[in-house]
C-alpha positions in Angstrom: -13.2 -3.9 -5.5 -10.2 -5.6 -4.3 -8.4 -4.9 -1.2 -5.8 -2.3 -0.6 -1.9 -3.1 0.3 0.0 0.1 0.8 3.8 -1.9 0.0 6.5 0.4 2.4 9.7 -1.5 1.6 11.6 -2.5 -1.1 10.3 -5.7 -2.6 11.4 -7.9 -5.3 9.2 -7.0 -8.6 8.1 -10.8 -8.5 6.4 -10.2 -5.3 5.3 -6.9 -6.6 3.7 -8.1 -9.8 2.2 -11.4 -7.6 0.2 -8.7 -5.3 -1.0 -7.2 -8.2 -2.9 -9.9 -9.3 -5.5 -9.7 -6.3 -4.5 -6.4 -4.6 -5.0 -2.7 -5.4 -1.3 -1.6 -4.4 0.3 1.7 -3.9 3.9 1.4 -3.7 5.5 4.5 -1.0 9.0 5.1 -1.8 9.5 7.6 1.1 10.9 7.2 4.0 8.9 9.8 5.8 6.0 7.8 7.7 4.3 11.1 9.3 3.3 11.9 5.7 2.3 7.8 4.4 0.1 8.2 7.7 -1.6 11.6 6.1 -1.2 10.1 2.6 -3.4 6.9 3.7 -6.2 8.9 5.6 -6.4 11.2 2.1 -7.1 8.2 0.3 -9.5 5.9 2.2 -10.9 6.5 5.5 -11.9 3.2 5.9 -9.0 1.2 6.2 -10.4 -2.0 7.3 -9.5 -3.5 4.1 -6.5 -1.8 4.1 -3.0 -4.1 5.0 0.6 -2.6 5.2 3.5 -4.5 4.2 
């Protein structure tokens, strides 16, 4: 299982498709935090292996 990146700003697709290679990625394209917070704890509880960029 590879680790999680949760990507919540604009990035250039280069970078985007790099990640990809070694990273399970969710890309959030609101800007409403409150609900990426609830959106993360839906999806994995543990997020130790979790990084936010």
């Amino acid at each position: 299982m590879k680790p999680k990146i949760y990507i919540t700003r604009s990035m250039p697709n280069e970078v985007v498709l790099l990640l990809q290679e070694n990273f399970q990625l969710t890309i959030w394209e609101e800007e409403d935090f409150g609900i990426l917070e609830q959106a993360i704890e839906n999806d994995d509880r543990d997020t130790s292996n979790t990084a936010f960029l």
